[in-house]
N, C-alpha and C positions, 0 to 999 in steps of 0.2 A: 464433552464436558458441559454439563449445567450448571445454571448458576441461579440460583433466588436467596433473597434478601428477606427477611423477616427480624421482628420486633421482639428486642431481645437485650437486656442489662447483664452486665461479665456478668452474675453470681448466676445466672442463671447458664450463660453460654460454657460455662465452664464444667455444670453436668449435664451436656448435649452429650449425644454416645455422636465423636466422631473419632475419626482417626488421627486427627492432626490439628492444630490449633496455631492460627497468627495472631497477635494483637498487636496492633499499631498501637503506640504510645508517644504520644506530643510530649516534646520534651519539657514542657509548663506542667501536663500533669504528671507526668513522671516524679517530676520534683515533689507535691503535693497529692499522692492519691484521693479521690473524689469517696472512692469505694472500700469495703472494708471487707472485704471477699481473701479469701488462700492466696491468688494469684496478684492484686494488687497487693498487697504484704510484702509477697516475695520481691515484686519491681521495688517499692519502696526502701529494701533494704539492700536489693541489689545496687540501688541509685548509690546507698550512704555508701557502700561499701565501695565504689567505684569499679562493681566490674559490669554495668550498663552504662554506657557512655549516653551523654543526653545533647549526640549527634546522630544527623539524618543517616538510616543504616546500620547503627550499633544494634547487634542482636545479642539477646541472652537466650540461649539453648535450654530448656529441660526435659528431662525423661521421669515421667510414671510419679510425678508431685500426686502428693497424701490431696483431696479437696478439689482435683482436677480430673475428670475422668478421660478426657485424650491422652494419649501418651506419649506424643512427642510434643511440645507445644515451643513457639520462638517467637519471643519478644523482641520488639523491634521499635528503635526511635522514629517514627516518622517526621520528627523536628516541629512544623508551625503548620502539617497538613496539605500543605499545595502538594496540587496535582502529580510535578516535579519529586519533591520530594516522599510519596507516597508512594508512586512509579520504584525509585532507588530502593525503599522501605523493605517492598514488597518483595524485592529481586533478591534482594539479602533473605530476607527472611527463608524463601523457596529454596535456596543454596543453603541453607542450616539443614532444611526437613526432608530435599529431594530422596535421601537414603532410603526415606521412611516407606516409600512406595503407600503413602496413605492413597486411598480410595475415596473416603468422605473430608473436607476440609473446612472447618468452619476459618473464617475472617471476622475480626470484631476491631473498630475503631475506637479507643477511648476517646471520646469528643463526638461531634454531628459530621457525620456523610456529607460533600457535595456530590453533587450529578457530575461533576468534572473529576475528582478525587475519586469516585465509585470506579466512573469507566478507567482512569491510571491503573486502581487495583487491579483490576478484571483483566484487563491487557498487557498487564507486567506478568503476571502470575500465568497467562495462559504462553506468553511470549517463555517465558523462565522453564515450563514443562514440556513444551511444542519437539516432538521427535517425529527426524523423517524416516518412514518404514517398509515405502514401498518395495523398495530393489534387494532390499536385505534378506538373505538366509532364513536371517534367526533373528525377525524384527524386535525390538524393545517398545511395545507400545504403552504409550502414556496410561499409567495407574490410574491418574486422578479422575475423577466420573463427577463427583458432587464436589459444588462451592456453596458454601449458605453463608452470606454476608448475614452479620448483623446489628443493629442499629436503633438507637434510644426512640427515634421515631421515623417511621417507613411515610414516604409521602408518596402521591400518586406522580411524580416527577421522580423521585429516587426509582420505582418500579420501570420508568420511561427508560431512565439510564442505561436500567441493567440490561433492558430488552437489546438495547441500543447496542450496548457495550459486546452482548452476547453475540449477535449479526454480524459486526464490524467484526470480531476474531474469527468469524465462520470464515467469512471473504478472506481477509489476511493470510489461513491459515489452506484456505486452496490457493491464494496467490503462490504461497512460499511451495505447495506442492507442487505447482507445475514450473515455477523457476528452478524448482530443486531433481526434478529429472534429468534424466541422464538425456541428452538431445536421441538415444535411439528408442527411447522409451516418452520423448514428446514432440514428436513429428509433425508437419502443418497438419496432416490428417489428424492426426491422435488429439491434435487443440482444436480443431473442426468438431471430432464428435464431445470434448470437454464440454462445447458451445453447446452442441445441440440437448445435450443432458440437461444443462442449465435452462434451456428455453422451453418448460414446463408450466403451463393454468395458459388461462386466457390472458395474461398480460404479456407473454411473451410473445417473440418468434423470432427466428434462426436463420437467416439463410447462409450456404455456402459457393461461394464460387470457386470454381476450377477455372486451370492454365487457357483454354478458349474462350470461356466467357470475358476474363482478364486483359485477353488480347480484341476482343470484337469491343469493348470498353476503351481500348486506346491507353494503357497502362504499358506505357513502355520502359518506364523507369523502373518499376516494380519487376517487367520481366525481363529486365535486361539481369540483375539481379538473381534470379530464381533460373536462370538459362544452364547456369554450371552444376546444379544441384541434381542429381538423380529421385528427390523425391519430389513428388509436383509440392506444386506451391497451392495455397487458400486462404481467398480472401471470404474473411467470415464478419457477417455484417449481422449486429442481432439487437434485437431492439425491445422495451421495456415501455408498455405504454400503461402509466399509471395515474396519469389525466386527459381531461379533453383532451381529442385529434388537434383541437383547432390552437393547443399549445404548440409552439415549437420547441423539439428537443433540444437536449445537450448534447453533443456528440463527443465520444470519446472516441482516439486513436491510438491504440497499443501496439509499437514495434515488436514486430512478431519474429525477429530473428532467432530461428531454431537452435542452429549456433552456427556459428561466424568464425571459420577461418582467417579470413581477410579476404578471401579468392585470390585471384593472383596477384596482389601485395600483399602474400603471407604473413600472419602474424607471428613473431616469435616462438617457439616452441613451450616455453619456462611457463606456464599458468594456462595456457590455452585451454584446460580442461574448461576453467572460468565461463567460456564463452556460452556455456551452457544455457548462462544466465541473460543471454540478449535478446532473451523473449520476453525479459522482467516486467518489461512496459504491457505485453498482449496479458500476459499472467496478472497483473494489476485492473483488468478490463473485467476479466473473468472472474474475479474476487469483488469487482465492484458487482457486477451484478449474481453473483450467489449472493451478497449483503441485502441486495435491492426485493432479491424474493422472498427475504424474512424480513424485511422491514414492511414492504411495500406502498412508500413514499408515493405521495398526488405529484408525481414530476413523469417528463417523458426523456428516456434517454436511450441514446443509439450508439451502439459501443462497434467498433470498424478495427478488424487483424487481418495487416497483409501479414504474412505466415509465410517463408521459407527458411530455408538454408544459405547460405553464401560459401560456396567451395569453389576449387579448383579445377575444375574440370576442362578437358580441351576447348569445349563450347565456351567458356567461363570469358564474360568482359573483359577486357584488356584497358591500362591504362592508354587515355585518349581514343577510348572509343564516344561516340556521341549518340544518344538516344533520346527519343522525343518523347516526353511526359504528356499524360493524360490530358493536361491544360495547353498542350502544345508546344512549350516553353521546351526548345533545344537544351541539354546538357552535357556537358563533354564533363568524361569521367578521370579526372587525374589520380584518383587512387580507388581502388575497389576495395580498400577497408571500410571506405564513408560512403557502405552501402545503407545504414539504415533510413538516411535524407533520403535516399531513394526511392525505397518503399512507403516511407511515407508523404512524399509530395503528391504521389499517384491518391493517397488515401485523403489528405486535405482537400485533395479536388473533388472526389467521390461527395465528400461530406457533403457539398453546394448543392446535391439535390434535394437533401432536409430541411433545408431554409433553416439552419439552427439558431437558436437565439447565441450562442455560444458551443469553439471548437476546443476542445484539450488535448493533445498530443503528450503521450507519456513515453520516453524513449531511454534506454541505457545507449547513450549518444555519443558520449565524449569523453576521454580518458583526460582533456583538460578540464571538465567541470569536478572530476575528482581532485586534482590539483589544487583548482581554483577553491570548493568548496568543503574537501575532505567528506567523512561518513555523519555527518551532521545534517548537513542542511542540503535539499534537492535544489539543481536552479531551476529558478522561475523565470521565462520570458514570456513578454506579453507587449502585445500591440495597443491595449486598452487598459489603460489605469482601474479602471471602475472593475473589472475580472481580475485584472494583478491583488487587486487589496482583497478581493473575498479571500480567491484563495492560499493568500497567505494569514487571512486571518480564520481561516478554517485548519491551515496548517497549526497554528498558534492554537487552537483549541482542541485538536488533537493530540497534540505533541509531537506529530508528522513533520518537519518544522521544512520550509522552505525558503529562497531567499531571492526574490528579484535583479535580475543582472542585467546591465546595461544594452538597449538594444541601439544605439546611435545609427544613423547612414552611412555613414564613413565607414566604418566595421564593413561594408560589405564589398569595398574596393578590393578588397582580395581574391574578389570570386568571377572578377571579369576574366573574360577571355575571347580571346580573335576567331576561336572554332566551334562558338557555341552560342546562345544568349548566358550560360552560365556556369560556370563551372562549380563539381560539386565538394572541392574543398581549396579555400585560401592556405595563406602561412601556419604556422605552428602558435603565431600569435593571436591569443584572447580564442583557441579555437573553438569554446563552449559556443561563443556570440557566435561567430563567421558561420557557425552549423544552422544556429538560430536564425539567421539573417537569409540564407537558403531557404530554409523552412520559410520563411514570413513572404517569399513572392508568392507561395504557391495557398495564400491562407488572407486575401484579402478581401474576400464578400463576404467576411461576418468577423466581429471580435474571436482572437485567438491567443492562446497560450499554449506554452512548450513548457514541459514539466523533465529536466533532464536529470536521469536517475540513477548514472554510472557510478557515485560516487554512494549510495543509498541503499539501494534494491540489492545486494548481497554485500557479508563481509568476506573479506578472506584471513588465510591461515588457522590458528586452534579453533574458532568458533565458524568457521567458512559455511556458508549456506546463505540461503534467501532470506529476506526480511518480511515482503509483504507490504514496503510500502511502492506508491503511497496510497494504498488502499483507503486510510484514516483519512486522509487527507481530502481526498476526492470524497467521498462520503457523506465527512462534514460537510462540506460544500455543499453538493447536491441535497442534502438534510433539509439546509438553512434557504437553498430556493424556494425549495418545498414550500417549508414554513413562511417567509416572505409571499411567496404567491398566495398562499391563502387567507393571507392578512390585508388581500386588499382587498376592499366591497364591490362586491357586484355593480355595475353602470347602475344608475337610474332611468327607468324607461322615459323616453320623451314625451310631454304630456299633448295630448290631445290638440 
């Protein structure tokens, strides 16, 4: 799907040859038409007549209007324009027209474009059409090809957006594909060579590890984990260098569970299929960087998938078993559902040879941070204030939205134990934190954040599937470093 924006007033947009027509209508000029076109007419009298509601959302349908050459076209209140309500606009509107199987679709704003409100559009609208096709028969793939925004005046910042906007649904839109395979169809290997496809030009590179090098590394937690699984495990380490060497990276860590039985503490039968999805975090890695190669941002980042399975197997960890992690740090295992701490303390240790300025950990973790947070908000934990508030204000500007959760010392009294330095899960209480608080021994030579995304990274029932966050989310982030690092001047050389 492409998307460009050009300079363009209704009376004109409205004899574009497309196939399909949105306009957003603020419900100020709804009341008052600005313009004196066919299609403001019809809003104006739709408004007296009360069958446009002049709420965010309210659509009015038409087919084959005399002075409109689209033929499906839906009008839509987008209320006062924010980002929020333009996002809602936009979802409505795509649910009027979806039947239409348009091909070409223009979008027109009555009012001015922001760069925050463009990328809503752009990402409601590709969110709204997004169909998974891979496993199917008799795939149904998305119609839509052409988007042409348009707008009373194009700025060289509105074209940034769209660029912007366009990259960010690329990412997204491989995250939710490789969260949305069936685990026999995205095996550590099969996300091993995802990686390697992605690590394409001279900015990239890929490496992959296998079950001996894992082991000659001192990753004992990781393959305590991966020991039940008949498929090998890979740790895929790939890295994006889009500034000086002499920056230090960002390091991402995506939980790469292929899917997750629980190994032997079974999980229940009733939704298991779900588990498919506890790669969501590695699948958000791989999305951040397909974004990073259409963007190609002045930042250095270094994206880290341990990648297996967690089964049953005779080999398979047993509760109280005890295995020593990368960092040395004994762990006695009281339940092999709370494999993904696992895999990834091995990989927060890994990260300490990049000297990173900053670590991220993105995990589908805890079926208390669903609880705790529902399908709204990811929790955010973090060791450093000054990393918690970017990105939650990169959340905030995405509309990926996250939420800072308490990381106290006391929270970790649950995870002592007499046969280990630590055990790898406390009580049932606060168990988002107790996960987080695990995580944070093995993450203490650089600022770090735990991004937990059980409650996020797919919905279930009628609309079940992956979301793709928090690709937005991380993105912005990494965006706004970018742009920060290059906003600061060069040293001055010292004189003579």
């Amino acid at each position: 799907m492409n998307f460009e924006i050009q300079k363009r007033a209704l009376s004109r947009v409205i004899r574009d040859d497309l196939d399909a027509l949105i306009v957003l209508w603020p419900a100020q000029t709804a009341a008052t038409p600005s313009e004196k076109d066919p299609l403001s007419t019809l809003v104006s009298q739709a408004v007296q007549a009360g069958d446009l509601e002049l709420k965010a959302g309210a659509v009015l349908a038409m087919y084959g209007q005399a002075g409109i050459k689209a033929r499906h076209v839906a009008v839509v209140c987008s209320q006062d324009n924010t980002p929020d309500q333009i996002r809602s606009a936009m979802l409505a509107a795509w649910s009027a027209l979806k039947a239409s199987k348009a091909k070409k679709l223009g979008v027109y704003l009555a009012g001015e474009w922001s760069a925050s409100g463009l990328d809503a559009a752009a990402s409601a609208l590709a969110q709204a059409s997004y169909s998974y096709t891979t496993t199917l028969s008799k795939p149904h793939h998305r119609t839509l090809k052409q988007v042409l925004f348009s707008a009373a005046e194009v700025s060289s910042e509105l074209c940034m957006a769209l660029a912007q906007a366009q990259a960010l649904i690329a990412g997204v839109e491989l995250a939710k594909e490789w969260a949305n395979r069936p685990a026999n169809h995205a095996t550590p290997t099969m996300l091993a060579q995802a990686a390697k496809a992605l690590a394409k030009g001279p900015s990239f590179k890929c490496e992959v590890l296998g079950p001996q090098d894992v082991a000659k590394l001192g990753m004992g937690a990781f393959l305590a984990v991966a020991q039940g699984a008949a498929e090998p495990l890979r740790f895929i380490v790939m890295r994006y260098n889009g500034a000086a060497s002499s920056q230090s990276p960002v390091v991402l860590v995506g939980k790469g569970i292929t899917f997750d039985t629980g190994g032997i503490s079974m999980k229940p039968a009733a939704e298991m299929d779900e588990m498919k999805y506890d790669m969501s975090g590695a699948a958000s890695v791989l999305g951040v960087f397909k974004a990073l190669g259409e963007l190609k941002p002045a930042i250095n980042v270094v994206g880290l998938i341990p990648a297996t399975e967690n089964m049953p197997d005779g080999l398979a960890i047993k509760p109280g078993d005890v295995v020593t992690s990368m960092s040395g740090q004994t762990i006695e295992i009281l339940n092999t559902d709370a494999e993904g701490r696992l895999v990834l303390c091995d990989a927060l240790t890994y990260a300490e040879r990049f000297k990173p300025q900053c670590v991220i950990d993105v995990a589908t973790l805890t079926g208390a941070c669903v609880i705790a947070l529902g399908g709204v908000r990811s929790g955010l934990f973090s060791s450093d204030d000054e990393l918690a508030l970017q990105l939650q204000q990169a959340g905030d500007r995405s509309g990926d939205l996250c939420w800072r959760m308490p990381m106290d010392d006391p929270y970790a009294e649950g995870l002592k134990t007499r046969f280990a330095d630590v055990a790898n899960v406390a009580g049932r209480a606060a168990g988002a934190v107790t996960a987080a608080k695990f995580l944070q021994r093995f993450a203490h030579k650089y600022p770090w954040a735990h991004l937990d995304i059980a409650g996020t990274a797919w919905k279930s029932g009628a609309a079940k599937g992956a979301t793709g966050r928090p690709v937005a989310l991380l993105m912005h982030y990494l965006l706004a470093k970018a742009k920060a690092k290059a906003k600061v001047p060069a040293r001055a050389g010292r004189p003579a």
